[in-house]
N, C-alpha and C positions, 0 to 999 in steps of 0.2 A: 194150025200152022203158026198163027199169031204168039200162040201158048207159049209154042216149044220156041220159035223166036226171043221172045222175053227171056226166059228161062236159059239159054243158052249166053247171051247178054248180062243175065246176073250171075252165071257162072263166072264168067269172065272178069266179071269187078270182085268179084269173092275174091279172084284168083291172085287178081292185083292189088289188092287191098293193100296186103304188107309193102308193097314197093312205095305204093303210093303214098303211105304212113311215113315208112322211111324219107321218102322225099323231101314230104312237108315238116315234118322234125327237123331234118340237117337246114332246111333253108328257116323254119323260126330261131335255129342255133345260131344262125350266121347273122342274121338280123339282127336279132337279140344281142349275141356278142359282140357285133359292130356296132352298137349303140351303147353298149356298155363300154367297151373299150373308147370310144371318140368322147364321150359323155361323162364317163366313169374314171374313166384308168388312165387313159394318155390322156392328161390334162394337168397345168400348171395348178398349184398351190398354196397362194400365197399366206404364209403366220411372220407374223411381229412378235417381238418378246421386249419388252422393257427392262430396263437393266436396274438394278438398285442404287439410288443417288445416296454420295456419298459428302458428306459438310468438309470441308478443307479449307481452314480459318474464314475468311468470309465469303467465299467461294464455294462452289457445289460442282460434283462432277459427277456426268451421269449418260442416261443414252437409249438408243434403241437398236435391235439386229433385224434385220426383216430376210424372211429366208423363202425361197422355191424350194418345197419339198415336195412340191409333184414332180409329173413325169415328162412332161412337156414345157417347153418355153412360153413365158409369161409377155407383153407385148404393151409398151407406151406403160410404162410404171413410175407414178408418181408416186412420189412420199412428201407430206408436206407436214409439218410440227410447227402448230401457230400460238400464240400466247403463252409463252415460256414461263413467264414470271418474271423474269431477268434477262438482261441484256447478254447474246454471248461474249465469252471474253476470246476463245479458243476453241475450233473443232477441228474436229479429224476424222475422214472419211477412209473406210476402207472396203472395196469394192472388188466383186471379182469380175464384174461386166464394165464398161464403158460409162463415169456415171457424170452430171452435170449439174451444179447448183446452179437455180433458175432464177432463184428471188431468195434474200435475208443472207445471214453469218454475222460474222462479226459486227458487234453493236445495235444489232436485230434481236428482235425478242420471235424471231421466226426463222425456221431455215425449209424450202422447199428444194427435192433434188429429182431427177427425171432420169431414166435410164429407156433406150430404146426396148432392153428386152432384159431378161430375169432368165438362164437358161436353167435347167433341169439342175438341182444340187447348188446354184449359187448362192450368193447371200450379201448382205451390203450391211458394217456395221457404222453406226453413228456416234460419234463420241462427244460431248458436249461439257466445257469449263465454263460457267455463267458465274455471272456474277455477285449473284445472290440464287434464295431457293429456288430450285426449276422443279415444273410438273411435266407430265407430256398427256393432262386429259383431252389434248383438243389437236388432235390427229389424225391424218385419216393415210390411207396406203390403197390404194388403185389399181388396177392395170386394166387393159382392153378389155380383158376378160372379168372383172368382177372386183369387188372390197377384196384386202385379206381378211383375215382372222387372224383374233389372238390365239399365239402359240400354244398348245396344251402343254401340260406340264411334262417331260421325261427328263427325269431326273436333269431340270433347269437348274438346280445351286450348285452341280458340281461344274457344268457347261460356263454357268457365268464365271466359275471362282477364277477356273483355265483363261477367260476372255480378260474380265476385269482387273486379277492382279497385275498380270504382265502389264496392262494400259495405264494403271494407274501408277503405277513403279515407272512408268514414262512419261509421264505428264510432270510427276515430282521431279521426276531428274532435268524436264525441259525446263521448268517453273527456275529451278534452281540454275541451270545455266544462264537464263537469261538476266537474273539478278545478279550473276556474275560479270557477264558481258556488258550490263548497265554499270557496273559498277569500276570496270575496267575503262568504258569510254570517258566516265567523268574525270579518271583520274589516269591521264595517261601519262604525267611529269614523274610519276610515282613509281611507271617501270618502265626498268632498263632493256636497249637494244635487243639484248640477248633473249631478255624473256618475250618480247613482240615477236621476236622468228618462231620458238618455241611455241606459242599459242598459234601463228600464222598455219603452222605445221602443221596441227593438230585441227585446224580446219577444213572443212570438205570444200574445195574452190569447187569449182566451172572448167569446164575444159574447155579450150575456143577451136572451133569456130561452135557457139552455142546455138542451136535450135529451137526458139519458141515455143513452136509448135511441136516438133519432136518431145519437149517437156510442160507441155499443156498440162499435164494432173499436178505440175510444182507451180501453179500459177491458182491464187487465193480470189475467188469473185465474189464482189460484190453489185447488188443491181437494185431496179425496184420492178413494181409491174410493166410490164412490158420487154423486157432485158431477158436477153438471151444469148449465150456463151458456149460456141463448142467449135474444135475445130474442123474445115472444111478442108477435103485433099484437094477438089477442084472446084476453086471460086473463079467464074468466069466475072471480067469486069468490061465492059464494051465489047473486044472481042478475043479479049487473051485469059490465059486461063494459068492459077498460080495457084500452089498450096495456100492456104490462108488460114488465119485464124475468125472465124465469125462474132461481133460485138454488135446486135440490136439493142440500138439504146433504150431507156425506158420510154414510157406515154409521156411523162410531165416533161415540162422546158426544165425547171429547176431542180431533174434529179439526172444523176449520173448513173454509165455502167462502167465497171473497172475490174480491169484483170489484173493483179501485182504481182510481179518475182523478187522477191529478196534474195539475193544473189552476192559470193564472194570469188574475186578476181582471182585469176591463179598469180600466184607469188612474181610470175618472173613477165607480166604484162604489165606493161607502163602504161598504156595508152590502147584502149579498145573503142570501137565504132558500133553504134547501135542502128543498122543499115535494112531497109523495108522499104513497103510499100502499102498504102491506102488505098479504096478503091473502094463502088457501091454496089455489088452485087447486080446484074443484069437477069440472074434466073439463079435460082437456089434447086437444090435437095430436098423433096418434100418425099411422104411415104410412096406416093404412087409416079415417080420419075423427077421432071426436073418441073419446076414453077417460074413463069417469068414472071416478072416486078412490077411493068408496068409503072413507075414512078413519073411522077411529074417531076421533071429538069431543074425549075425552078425553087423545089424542095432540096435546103443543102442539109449536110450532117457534119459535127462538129467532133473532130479527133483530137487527141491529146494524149503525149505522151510527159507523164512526170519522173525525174528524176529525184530521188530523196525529198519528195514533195515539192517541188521546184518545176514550173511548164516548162521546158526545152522544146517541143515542138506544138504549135496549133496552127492547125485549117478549119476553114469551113467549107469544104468543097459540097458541088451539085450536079458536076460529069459523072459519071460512073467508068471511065477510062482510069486505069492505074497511075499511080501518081508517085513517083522517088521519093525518100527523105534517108539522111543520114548525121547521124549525129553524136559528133565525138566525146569521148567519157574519158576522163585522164583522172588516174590516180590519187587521192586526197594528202592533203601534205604529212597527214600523220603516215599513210602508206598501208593502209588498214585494206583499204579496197570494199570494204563491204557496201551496198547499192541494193537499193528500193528501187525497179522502173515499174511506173505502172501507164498501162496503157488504158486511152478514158473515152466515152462518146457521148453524145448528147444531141437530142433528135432538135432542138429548138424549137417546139413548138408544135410540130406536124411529124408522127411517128411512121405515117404511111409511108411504107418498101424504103425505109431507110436502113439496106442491108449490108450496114458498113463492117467492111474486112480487112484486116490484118495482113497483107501479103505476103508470105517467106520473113519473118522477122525475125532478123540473127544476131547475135553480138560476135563482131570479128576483129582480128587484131589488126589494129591502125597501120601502116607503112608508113615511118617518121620520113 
């Protein structure tokens, strides 16, 4: 009875064998492929390519492209280039994601830049004029997820010829405008009315009412450690909440963080106002929701706004309640209109939750 029990019981697994085969096959496939696919295939991948520097009289131009050629978005991507060799003179960033310079540029033998994320097929090129030879051995490129790697090669000299010619045929033609335009301001007794409208024309003014923040990527930062630049759509300050531009100043007292716009008046404004607000941040934007500050009151932060290198506004406020400023800009007597503002912080000493903001900063046109 026992026998033919057994024996009826191993019928029945002979029976089911195949199903049961099948079973565990389709679920090692799905396993197996879920692990390949999450592990494998959907995953970001980050390659860098260094570009070939090229001598241009005592100047060197040169660069790097760092590209997502995975399949997923890449997350918290650093790119920092340190020990250049040379001071830069000029860079120019071109990005297809949101990107921000953290630390160095101009006059820096370093430029580090952060992008919250690298989406599938982006890429971020870097352009660098120094002022003597530049290397880029001492690099590194980041994200959440892992190092890059350098690029392999697929057919990289035709890729670069396409990048580097057009940039470098740009960079001559800027080089050369600029020597022109230095050479027009020293000598402006030397041309006539006519030709001042004529060149006026031919330049890109500002449209008013101007947007800061709306044109954050035309704004040149420089910072040191601790400096931090990007804009915020809601900087609460006590308890009102305002677009804003965000300027954490550096760690040290004796160093500064600065945003610049070099900017030209449209032809037919006499008189524009450079009208905002200050303010220290009460709770910021951090990855996992909003972060209060916790600041001690008696810790102030020091704003500054310069005009053609000239202070026209400084506080040292230690409320975090939003604060007014406005400040009139009238036309230069040559009638040129062109304007450097840069806006400047400085923690004084104690960098703790000094998360001073920019409020809505606009250039609007004055009512005489």
């Amino acid at each position: 009875m026992a026998i033919e029990s057994l024996s009826g019981l191993w019928g029945k697994a002979k029976s089911s064998a195949p199903v049961l085969s099948v079973v565990v096959s389709v679920l090692v496939l799905l396993l197996g492929g879920g692990f390949f696919y999450t592990q494998w295939w959907n995953v970001p991948d980050l390659a860098y390519t260094i570009l070939p520097t090229y001598a241009l009289e005592n100047q060197s131009f040169g660069g790097i492209v760092v590209e997502n050629r995975g399949r997923a978005t890449a997350h918290e991507v650093s790119i920092r280039l340190q020990d250049l060799g040379s001071a830069i003179d000029e860079y120019e960033i071109q990005s297809d994601d949101p990107c921000t310079v953290k630390q160095g540029g101009r006059g820096d033998t370093e430029l580090t830049l952060w992008l919250d994320r690298m989406v599938a097929g982006s890429s971020v090129s870097i352009y660098l004029l120094t002022s003597g030879p530049n290397r880029f051995d001492n690099m590194a490129v980041t994200a959440e997820e892992g190092a890059a790697r350098v690029a392999s090669a697929r057919s990289e000299s035709s890729t670069i010829s396409y990048i580097i010619v057009p940039v470098l045929v740009g960079f001559a033609l800027a080089v050369l405008s600029r020597f022109i335009s230095a050479a027009l301001d020293r000598r402006p007794a030397t041309i006539g009315r006519g030709q001042v409208e004529a060149i006026r024309d031919e330049v890109q003014s500002i449209t008013l009412p101007y947007d800061f923040i709306d044109h954050f990527a035309e704004g040149r930062q420089r910072g040191h450690s601790g400096s931090h630049i990007e804009p915020h759509l809601t900087a609460t300050c006590g308890r009102e909440t305002k677009r804003a531009i965000f300027e954490h100043p550096p760690e040290e007292a004796d160093k500064l963080s600065t945003l610049r716009y070099d900017l030209v008046l449209p032809p037919d404004a006499d008189a524009v106002e450079l009208v905002g607000f200050v303010g220290i941040e009460t709770e910021r934007p951090d990855g996992e929701g909003r972060r209060q500050a916790g600041r001690r009151p008696d810790n102030p932060v020091q704003f500054e706004i310069l005009i053609d290198g000239e202070v026209h506004f400084k506080v040292q406020k230690q409320t975090s309640e939003w604060e007014e400023f406005a400040i009139p800009i009238r036309r230069d007597e040559a009638g040129y209109g062109k304007y450097s503002i840069c806006f400047r912080t400085n923690c004084l000493g104690d960098p703790s939750a000094n998360w001073a903001v920019w409020g809505e900063p606009q250039l609007v046109e004055m009512t005489l």
